[in-house]
C-alpha positions in Angstrom: 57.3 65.0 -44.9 58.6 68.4 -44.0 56.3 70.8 -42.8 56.2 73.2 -45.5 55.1 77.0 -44.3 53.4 78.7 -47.4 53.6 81.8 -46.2 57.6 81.5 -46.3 56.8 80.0 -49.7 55.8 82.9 -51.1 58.2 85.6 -48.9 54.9 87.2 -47.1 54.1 87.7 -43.3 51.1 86.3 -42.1 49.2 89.2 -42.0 49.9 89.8 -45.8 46.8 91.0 -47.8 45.6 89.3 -50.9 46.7 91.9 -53.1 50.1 91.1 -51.7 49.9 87.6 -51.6 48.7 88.0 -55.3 51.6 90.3 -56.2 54.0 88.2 -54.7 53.6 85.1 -56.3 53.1 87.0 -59.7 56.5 87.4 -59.4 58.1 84.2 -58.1 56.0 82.7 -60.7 57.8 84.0 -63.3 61.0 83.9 -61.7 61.0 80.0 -61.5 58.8 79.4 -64.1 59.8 76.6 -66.1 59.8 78.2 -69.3 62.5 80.8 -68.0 64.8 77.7 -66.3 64.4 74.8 -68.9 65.8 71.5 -67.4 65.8 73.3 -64.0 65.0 70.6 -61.2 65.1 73.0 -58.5 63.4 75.5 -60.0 60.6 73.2 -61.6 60.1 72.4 -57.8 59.8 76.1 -56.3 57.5 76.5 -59.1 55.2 73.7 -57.4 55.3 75.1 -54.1 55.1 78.4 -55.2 51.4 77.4 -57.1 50.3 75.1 -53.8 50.9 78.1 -51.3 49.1 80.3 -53.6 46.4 78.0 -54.3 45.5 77.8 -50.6 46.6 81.3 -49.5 44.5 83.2 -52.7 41.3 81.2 -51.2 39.7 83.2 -48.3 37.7 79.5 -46.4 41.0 77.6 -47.5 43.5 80.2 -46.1 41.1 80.2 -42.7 41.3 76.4 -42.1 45.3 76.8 -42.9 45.5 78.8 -40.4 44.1 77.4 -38.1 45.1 74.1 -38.8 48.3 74.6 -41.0 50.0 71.9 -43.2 46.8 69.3 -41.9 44.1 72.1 -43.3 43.0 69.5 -45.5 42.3 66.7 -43.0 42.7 68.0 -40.0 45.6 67.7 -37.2 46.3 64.2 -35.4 48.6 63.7 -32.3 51.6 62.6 -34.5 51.5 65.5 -36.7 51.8 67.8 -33.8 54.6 66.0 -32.4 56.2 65.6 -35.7 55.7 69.3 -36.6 56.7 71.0 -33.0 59.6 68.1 -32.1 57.5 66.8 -29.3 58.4 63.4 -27.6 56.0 60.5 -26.0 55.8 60.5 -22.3 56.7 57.4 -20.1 52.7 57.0 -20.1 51.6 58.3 -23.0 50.7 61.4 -24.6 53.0 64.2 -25.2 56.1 65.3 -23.3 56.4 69.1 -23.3 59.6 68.8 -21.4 60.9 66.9 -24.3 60.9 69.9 -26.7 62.7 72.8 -24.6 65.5 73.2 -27.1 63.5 73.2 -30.4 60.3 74.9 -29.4 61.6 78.4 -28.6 60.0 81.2 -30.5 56.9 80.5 -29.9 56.2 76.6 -30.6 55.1 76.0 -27.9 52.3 78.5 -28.0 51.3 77.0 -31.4 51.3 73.5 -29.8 49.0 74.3 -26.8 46.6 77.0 -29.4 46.0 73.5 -31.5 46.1 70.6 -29.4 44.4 71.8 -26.2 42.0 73.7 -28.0 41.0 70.8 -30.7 40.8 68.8 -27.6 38.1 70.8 -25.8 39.0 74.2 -26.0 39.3 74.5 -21.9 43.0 75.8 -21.6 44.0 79.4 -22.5 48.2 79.7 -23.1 48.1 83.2 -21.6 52.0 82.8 -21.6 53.2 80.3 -23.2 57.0 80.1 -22.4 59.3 77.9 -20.7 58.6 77.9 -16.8 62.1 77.7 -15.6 63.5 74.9 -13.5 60.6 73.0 -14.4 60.4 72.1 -18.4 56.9 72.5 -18.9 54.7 75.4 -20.0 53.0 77.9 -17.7 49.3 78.8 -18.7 45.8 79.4 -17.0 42.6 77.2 -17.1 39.1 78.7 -18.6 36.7 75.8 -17.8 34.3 75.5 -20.4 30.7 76.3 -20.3 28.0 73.4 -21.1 26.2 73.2 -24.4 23.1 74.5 -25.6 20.7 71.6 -26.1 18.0 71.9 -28.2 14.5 70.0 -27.7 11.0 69.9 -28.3 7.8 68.6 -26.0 4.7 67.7 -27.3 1.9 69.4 -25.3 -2.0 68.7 -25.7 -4.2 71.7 -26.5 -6.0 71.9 -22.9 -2.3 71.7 -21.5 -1.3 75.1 -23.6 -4.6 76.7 -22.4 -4.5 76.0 -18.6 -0.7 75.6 -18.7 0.7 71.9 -17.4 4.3 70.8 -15.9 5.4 67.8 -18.0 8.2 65.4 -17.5 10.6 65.3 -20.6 13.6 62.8 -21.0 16.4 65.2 -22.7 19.5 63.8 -24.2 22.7 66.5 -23.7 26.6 66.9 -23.9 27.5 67.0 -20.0 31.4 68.0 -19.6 33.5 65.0 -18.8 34.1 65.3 -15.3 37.8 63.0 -15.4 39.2 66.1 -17.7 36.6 68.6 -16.3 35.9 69.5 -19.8 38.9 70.5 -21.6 39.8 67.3 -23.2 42.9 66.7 -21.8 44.3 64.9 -18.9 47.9 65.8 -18.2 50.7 65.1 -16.1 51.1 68.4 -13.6 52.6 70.8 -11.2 50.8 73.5 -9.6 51.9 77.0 -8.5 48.9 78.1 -6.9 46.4 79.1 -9.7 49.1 78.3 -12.2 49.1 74.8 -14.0 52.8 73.3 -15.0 52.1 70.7 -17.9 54.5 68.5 -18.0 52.8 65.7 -20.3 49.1 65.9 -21.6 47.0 63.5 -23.9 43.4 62.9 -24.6 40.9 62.8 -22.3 40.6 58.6 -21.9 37.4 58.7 -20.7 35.3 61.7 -23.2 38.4 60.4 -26.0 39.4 64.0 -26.1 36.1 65.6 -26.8 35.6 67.4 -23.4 31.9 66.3 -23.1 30.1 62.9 -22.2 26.8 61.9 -23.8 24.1 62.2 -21.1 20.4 61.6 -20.6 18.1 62.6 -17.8 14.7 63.4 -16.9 13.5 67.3 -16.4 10.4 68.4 -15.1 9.5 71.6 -17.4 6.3 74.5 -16.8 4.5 74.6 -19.4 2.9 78.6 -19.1 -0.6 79.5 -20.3 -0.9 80.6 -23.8 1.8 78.7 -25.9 1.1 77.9 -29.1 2.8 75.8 -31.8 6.5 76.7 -32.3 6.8 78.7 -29.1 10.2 78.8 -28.1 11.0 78.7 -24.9 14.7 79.2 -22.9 15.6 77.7 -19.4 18.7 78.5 -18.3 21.2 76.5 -16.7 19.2 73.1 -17.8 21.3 72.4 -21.3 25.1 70.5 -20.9 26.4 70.1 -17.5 29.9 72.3 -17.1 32.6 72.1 -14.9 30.2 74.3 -12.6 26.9 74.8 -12.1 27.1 78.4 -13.3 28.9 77.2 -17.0 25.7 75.6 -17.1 24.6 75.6 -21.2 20.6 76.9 -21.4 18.1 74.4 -22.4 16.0 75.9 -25.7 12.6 74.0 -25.8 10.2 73.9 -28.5 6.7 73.7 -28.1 4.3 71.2 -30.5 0.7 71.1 -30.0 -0.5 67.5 -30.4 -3.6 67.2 -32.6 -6.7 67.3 -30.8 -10.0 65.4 -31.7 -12.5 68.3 -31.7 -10.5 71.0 -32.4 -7.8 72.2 -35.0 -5.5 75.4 -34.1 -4.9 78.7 -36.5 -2.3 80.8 -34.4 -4.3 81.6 -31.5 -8.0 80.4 -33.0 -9.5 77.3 -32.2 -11.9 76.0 -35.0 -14.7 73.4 -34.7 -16.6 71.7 -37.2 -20.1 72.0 -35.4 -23.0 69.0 -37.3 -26.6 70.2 -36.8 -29.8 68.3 -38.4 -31.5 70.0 -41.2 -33.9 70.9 -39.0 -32.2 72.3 -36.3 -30.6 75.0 -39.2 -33.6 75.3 -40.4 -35.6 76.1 -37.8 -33.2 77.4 -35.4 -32.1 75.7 -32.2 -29.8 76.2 -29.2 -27.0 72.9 -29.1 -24.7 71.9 -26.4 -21.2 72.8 -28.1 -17.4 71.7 -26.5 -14.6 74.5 -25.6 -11.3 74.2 -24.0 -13.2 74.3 -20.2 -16.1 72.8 -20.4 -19.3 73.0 -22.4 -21.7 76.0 -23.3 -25.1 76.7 -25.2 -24.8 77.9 -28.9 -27.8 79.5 -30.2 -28.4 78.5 -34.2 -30.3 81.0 -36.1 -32.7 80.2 -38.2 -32.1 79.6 -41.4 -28.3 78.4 -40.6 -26.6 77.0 -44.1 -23.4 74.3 -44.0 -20.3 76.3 -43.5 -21.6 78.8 -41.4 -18.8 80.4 -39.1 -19.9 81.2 -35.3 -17.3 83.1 -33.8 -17.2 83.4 -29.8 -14.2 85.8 -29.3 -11.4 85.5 -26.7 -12.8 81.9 -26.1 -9.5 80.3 -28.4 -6.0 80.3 -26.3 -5.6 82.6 -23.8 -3.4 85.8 -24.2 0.5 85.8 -23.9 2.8 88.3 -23.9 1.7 91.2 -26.1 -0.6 88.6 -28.1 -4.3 88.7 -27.4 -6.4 85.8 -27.0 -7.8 84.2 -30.0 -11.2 83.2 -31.2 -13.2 79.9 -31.1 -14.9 79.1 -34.4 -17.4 77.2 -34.9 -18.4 75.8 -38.6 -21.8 74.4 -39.1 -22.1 71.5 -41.0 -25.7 70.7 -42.0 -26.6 67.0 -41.9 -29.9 65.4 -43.4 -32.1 62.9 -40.9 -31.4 59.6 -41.6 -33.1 56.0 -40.3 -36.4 57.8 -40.4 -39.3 56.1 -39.2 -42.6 55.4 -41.5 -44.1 59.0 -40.0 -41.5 60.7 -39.9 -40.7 59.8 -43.9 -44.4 60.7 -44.8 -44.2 64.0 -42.7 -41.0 65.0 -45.1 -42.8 63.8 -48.2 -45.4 66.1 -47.0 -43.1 69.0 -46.9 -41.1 68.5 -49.8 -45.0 68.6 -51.6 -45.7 72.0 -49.9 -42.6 73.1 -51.2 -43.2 71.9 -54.8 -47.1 73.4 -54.4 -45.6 76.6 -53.9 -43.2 76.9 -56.8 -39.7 77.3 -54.0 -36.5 78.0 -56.9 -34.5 75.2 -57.7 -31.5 75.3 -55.6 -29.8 73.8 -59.1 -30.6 76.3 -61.4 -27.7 78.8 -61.7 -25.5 75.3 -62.1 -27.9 74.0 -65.2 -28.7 77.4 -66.8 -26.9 78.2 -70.6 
């Protein structure tokens, strides 16, 4: 099928605006509209091409992807296409023979052929000039190796880890660049002029299939610093994809998740605790042996202590970072009644719960009975 320019459809430059685009086929529309040119083959025909251009060209996404990818916007460009489209033959060994196209890629093809194929393929080459390089029959441009990927990861990292800070050992999948097409993509038949590259013949990459990057795993040893806290987002440099050079590096960008911990559950930058303490410890008041990030301390009860208490010890939660200040640890009394009491200890509390009665103490029940 013949490549069908839309732009030339309609009689507009590329760099038309819609509201010439739109005025334009307003008035080959009615021009070849079948209703003016009954029984009109031809024209029935330039009507239909006329109202597929538009279709596409009135649409900003649609008119994007055309350009960029032109009559194959809707499924994207394969290697036949191209050499359909810009008269390109097959080399002795495959791929495409630039060589092969001097006489019917002037104007320009050429540059179109190298804009789509090489960068589809990788994006490593650059046709800063694309025109004939005399006496040879290839094309003359520059390379631009490609820089590595980003990687995104996360790291799990227990709470005493994030206080103290830790270095942990991650494994880390990435997208190294191929090293047989040194990330472009494409492999191709070549003669050099110094800096300059000659292309002769050029296909997809057979070892990366084209794509200019490899799928790679390795180990990394990471610092964890002091003070992280869950979702901290942290950026190393040079540790994403592997480019054609150490300094293309792509930046690793690690996210931080705090594990669960068994004692204590995060809130930003407070730790909380839920602290139990006997019925008589709260009652009487008592000093307990609590747990923190490093180590253990005394916690004085006061008297009187009821379930759900809050003691608040500040700067003891995670340490500071950055312009945030340390946070709190919380601890949350949770009053528990004796139980397996022995025969004395069962008639000492029947005792007390008598006093208690004797002296007329208020229903703890009332407000939730009262009418």
């Amino acid at each position: 099928m013949e490549f069908r320019d839309y732009y030339k459809s309609l009689g507009v430059e590329r760099s038309a605006s819609d509201a010439e685009i739109k005025s334009a086929y307003r008035k080959l529309a009615r021009k070849y509209h079948p209703d003016v040119n009954p029984n009109n083959k031809e024209a029935e025909s330039r009507f239909k091409q006329i109202n597929e251009a538009y279709q596409v060209l009135s649409d900003p996404a649609k008119r994007k992807k055309y350009d960029e990818l032109g009559a194959d916007w809707e499924r994207g460009t394969t290697e036949e296409e191209m050499m359909r489209r810009y008269g390109f033959g097959r080399a002795a060994g495959g791929g495409f023979d630039a060589g092969a196209a001097a006489g019917g890629a002037a104007n320009g093809g050429f540059s179109d052929f190298f804009e789509h194929f090489f960068g589809g393929l990788g994006g490593g080459f650059s046709p800063r000039s694309a025109r004939a390089a005399r006496g040879f029959g290839g094309y003359e441009f520059t390379q631009q190796p490609p820089r590595g990927r980003d990687v995104e990861a996360q790291v799990e990292v227990p709470l005493r880890d994030a206080m103290r800070g830790a270095k942990m050992r991650i494994e880390l999948s990435a997208e190294d660049g191929c090293k047989n097409c040194g990330g472009t993509g494409v492999v191709a038949r070549e003669e050099r002029r110094g800096k300059t590259r000659l292309v002769r013949a050029a296909e997809a990459c057979p070892v990366c299939r084209g794509r200019g990057t490899i799928p790679a795993r390795r180990s990394l040893e990471v610092t964890i610093p002091p003070g992280v806290v869950d979702g901290t987002r942290m950026r190393l440099r040079g540790q994403g994809g592997k480019g054609a050079q150490s300094a293309l590096n792509g930046d690793l960008f690690l996210t931080v998740r705090l594990a669960p911990d068994r004692v204590f559950t995060v809130s930003g930058r407070d730790l909380r605790c839920e602290l139990p303490v006997w019925d008589y410890e709260a009652a009487l008041g008592a000093e307990v042996t609590v747990p923190t990030l490093d180590g253990r301390i005394a916690l004085k009860i006061p008297a009187g202590s009821q379930s759900g208490r809050v003691m608040r010890l500040r700067g003891r939660g995670l340490p500071a970072r950055g312009k945030a200040p340390a946070g709190d640890l919380l601890y949350e009394l949770k009053v528990l009644a004796p139980t397996e009491m022995t025969d004395n200890e069962r008639k000492l509390m029947q005792e007390f719960a008598e006093s208690r009665r004797q002296r007329a103490v208020p229903d703890p029940r009332a407000e939730l009975t009262r009418e």
